[in-house]
DRENBALO-51897 format. One line per 5 residues: number of its first residue (from 1); for each residue x, y, z of C-alpha. Coordinates in steps of 0.2 Angstrom, whole numbers, padded with zeros to 4 digits. Layout:
NUM	X Y Z  ...
***
This chain:
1	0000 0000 0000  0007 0017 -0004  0009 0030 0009  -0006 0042 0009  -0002 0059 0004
6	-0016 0073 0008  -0007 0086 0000  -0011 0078 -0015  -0029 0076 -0012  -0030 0093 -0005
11	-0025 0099 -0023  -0045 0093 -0029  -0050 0107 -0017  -0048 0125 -0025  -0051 0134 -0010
16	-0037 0125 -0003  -0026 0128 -0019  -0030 0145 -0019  -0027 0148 -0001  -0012 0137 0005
21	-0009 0148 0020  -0026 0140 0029  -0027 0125 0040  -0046 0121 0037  -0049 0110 0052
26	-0068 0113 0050  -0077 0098 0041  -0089 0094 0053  -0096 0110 0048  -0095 0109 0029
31	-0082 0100 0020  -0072 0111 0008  -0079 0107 -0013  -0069 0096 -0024  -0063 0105 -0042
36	-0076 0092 -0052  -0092 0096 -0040  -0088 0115 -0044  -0084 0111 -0064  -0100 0100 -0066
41	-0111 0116 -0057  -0106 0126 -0068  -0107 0117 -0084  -0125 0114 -0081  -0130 0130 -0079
46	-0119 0134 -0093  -0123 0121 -0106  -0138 0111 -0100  -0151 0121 -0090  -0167 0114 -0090
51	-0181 0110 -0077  -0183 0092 -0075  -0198 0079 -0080  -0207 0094 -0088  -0199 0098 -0103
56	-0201 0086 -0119  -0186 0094 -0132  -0169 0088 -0128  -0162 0101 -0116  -0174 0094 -0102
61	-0172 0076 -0108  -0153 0077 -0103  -0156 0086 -0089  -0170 0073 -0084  -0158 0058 -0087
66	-0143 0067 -0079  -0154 0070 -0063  -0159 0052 -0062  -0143 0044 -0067  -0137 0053 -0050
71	-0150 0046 -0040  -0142 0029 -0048  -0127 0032 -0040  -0132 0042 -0024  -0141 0022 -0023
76	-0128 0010 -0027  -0118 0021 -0015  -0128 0018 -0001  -0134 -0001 -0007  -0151 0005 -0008
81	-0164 -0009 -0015  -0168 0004 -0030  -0166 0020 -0036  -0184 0023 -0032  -0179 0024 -0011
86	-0167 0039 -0017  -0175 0055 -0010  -0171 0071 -0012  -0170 0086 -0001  -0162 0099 0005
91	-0150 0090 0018  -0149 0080 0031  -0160 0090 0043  -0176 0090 0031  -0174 0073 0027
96	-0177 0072 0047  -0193 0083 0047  -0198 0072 0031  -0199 0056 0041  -0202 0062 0059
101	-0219 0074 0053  -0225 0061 0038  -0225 0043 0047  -0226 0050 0065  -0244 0056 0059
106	-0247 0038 0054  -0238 0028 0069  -0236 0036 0085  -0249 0039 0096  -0254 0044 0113
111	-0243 0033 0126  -0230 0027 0113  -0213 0031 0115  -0199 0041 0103  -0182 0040 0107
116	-0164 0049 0105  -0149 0048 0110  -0138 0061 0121  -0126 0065 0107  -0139 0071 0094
121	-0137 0086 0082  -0153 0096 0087  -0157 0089 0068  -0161 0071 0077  -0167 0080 0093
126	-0180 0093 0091  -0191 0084 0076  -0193 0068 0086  -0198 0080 0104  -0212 0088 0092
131	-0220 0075 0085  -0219 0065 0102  -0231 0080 0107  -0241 0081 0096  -0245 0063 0096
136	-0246 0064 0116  -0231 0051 0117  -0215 0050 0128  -0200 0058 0123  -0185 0048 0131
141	-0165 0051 0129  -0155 0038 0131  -0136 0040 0139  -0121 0039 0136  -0105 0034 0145
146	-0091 0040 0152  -0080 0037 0139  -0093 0046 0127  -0101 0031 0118  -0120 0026 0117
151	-0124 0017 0134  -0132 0001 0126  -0139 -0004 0141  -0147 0012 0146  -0154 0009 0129
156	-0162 -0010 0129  -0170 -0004 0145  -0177 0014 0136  -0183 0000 0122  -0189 -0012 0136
161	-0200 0000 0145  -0214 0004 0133  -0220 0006 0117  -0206 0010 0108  -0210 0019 0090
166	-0193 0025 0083  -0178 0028 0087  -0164 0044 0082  -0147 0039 0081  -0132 0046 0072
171	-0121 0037 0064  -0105 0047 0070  -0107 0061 0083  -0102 0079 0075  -0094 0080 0093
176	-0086 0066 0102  -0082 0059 0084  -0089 0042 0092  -0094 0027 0081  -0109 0020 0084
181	-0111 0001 0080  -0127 0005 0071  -0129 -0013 0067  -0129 -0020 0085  -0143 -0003 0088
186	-0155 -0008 0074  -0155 -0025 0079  -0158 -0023 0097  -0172 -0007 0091  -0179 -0020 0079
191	-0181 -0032 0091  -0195 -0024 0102  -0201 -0018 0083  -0194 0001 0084  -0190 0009 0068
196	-0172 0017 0067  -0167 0034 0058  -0150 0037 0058  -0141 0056 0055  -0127 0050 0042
201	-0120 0067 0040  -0103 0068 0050  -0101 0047 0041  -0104 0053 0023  -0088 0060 0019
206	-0080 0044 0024  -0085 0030 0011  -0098 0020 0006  -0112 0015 0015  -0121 0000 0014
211	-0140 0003 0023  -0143 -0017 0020  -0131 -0020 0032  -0135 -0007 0045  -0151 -0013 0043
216	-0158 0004 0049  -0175 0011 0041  -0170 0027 0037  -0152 0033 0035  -0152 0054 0030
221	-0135 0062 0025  -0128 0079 0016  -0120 0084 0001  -0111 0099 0010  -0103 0087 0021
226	-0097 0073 0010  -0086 0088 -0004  -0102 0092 -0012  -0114 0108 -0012  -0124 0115 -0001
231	-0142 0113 -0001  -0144 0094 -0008  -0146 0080 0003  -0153 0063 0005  -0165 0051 0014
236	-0165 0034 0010  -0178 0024 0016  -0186 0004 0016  -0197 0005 -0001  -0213 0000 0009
241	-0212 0013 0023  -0207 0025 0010  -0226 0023 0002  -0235 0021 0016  -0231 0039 0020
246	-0240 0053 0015  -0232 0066 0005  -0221 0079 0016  -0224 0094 0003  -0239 0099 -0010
251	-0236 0104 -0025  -0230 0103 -0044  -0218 0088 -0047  -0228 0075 -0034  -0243 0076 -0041
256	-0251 0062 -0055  -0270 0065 -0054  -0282 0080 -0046  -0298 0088 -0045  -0304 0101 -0036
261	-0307 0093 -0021  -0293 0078 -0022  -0277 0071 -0028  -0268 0058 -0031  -0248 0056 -0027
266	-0236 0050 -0042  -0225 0033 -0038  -0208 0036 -0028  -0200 0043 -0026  -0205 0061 -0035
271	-0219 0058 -0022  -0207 0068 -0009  -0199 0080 -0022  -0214 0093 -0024  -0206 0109 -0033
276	-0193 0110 -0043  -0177 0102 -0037  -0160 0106 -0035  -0156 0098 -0052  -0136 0108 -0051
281	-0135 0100 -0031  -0139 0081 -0036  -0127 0083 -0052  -0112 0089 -0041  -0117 0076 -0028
286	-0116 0062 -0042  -0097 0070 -0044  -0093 0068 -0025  -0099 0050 -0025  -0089 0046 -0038
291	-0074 0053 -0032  -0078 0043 -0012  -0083 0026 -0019  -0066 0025 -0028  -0055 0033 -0016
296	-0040 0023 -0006  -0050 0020 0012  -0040 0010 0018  -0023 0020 0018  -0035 0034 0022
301	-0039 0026 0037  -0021 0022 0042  -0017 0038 0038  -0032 0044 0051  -0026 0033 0066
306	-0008 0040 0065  -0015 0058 0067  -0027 0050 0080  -0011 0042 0088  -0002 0060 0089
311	-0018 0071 0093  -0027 0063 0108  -0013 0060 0120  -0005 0079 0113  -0023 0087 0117
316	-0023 0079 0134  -0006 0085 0140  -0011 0102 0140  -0012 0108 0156  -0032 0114 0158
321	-0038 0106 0144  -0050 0093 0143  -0053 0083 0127  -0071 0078 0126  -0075 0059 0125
326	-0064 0043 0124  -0073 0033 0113  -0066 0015 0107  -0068 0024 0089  -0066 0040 0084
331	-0071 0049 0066  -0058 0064 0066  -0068 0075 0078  -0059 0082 0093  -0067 0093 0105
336	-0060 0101 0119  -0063 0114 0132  -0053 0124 0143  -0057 0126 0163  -0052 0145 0159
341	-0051 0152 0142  -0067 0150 0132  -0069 0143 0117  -0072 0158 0106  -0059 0167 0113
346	-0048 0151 0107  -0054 0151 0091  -0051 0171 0087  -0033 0168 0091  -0032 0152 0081
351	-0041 0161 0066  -0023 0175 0066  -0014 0157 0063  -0022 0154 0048  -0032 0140 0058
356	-0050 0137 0055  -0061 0127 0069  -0077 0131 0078  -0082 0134 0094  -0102 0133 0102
361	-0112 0122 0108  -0111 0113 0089  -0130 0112 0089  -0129 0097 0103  -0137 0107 0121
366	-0142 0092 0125  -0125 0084 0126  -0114 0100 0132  -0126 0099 0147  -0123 0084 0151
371	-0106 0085 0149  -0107 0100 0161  -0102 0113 0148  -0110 0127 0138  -0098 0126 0125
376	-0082 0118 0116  -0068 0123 0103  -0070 0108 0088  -0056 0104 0079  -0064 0091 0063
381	-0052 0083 0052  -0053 0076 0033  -0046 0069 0020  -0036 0085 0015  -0028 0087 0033
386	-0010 0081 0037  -0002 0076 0053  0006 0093 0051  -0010 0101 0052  -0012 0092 0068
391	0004 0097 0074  0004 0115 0072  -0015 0116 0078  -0012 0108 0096  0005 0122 0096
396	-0005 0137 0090  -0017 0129 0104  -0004 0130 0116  0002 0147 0112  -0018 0154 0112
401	-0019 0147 0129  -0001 0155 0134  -0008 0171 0129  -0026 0172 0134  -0025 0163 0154
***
């Protein structure tokens, strides 16, 4: 296997091209855009702009096929069953809102139960907390443990004690970077006969994904966080829940048959794609899967554990700091906080080094609470980040604490 080298992957990236004095340790966030999503936007609205499953002369007819032909391969990325469980949306937190307000309507009712986990983006938190009330339901959390993983058993007995409807998982947290065995969760969530959504947007930028397997219902991810654009996403979902669903939006595209006083819904899945769609989005979304299903994963991954090897234990010697979860598998995120300096003040003085992380509450309140925390400075790496990155982000982080304590 040959030594992987980011710096060549980071020369896909433009922005990264055109501004080598950054170090974007940000991709939980948004991942930065590779050079054939950005050529492929803009040759369609170039060359091929046309609305799609309208149009009859050839313009539309290409942009139809070229639309479709991504769902294709949005669907043999994920090992969907068909192209016809390909939905979609605007991201990852719509595709949420799709599910949680359509089949909630149809399956939770009043002493049922909806459950989350601790570590949920508000995304997989507060659409499953509204439809639990609306439906007069429980809405339960289940914990995690000290070292920042899912607390299994604090699940099977969330599961065990009541009528269990759904359940909201991520796949990775945008946080602790834990790994959850998604597998082992759908199997034990089946088993009392709970569905299971699970937020794929901080996985989706790291291969592909095979929802057979999982053996999830749902799985949702975006196109902003896997190298593509902003404002395309995807839910995938079992073919038979998918149609027992009434439609999420009303409008023109989901529409086969109506009257005055009724409709009728066209076949999946343009039954969930009322409007026009981001035709541009899925295009560049088909480049970005291209590019992830043939890349080298596992030097990537080798390449990943020796920055993890340095970075953990270098964030944990410094004096005051406290990195947040110690999870058996982490996905490039690392979280810390300080006892003294806050976390926007940290970032600021990273930002003069050229050195872009976040700091907040990373849309999880939930989980800083629990951790005892308001807030956190996040570091996210990806596949255009070296181990010298890392190295001169934990020594301007030293130096930013030097300073501001």
């Amino acid at each position: 296997m040959e030594p992987y080298d980011p710096a060549a992957f980071a020369k896909r990236f433009p922005l990264l091209v055109d501004h080598p004095e950054l170090t974007y340790l940000d991709s939980a966030a948004t991942t930065q855009r590779l050079d054939s999503v950005l050529e492929r936007l803009e040759r369609f609205y170039r060359e091929e702009n046309s609305n799609v499953h309208r149009g009859t002369y050839e313009l539309a007819a290409r942009s139809t096929a070229a639309y479709e032909d991504a769902r294709k391969a949005v669907a043999h990325y994920v090992h969907a069953a068909s192209a016809e469980e390909i939905v979609f949306v605007r991201g990852t937190t719509e595709a949420i809102n799709l599910v949680a307000s359509c089949l909630s309507s149809q399956s939770v009712g009043p002493g049922d139960r909806i459950l989350a986990t601790a570590m949920e983006h508000h995304s997989n938190f507060l659409p499953w907390q509204r439809a639990a009330a609306k439906r007069k339901a429980q809405f339960r959390v289940c914990g995690l443990t000290a070292n920042g993983e899912l607390d299994l058993e604090d699940l099977e007995r969330h599961l065990a004690g009541g009528r269990t409807k759904f359940l909201a998982v991520a796949h990775v947290s945008n946080v602790l970077g834990t790994v959850n065995p998604i597998k082992k969760i759908t199997a034990v969530a089946h088993g009392v006969g709970a569905l299971v959504l699970v937020d794929g947007a901080r996985r989706a930028d790291s291969g592909p994904i095979d929802v057979a397997d999982l053996g999830c219902d749902f799985y949702a991810f975006s196109g902003h966080k896997m190298f593509a654009g902003t404002g395309i996403g995807v839910l995938w979902g079992r073919r038979a829940l998918l149609e027992r669903m009434e439609p999420y939006q009303l409008g023109g595209g989901m529409v086969e048959t109506m009257t005055d006083d009724s409709y009728g819904c066209r076949s999946l899945p343009e039954k969930f794609e009322a409007g026009t769609p981001h035709i541009a989005g899925a295009l560049g979304l088909h480049c970005a899967v291209d590019f992830l299903k043939n890349f080298s994963w596992d030097a990537y991954d080798s390449h990943r554990h020796t920055v993890s090897t340095y970075l953990e234990p270098a964030l944990r010697e410094i004096p005051g700091l406290r990195l947040l979860g110690n999870p058996m598998e982490r996905a490039g995120v690392y979280a810390v906080h300080h006892g003294t300096v806050h976390g926007h003040d940290l970032a600021t003085a990273l930002a003069t080094k050229g050195i872009c992380v976040r700091a907040g509450h990373h849309c999880t309140q939930p989980l800083h609470r629990l951790l005892g925390i308001a807030a956190s400075l996040r570091a996210s790496f990806s596949i255009y980040n070296s181990l010298e990155q890392a190295k001169k982000f934990v020594e301007a982080l030293r130096w930013a604490i030097r300073v501001l304590f």
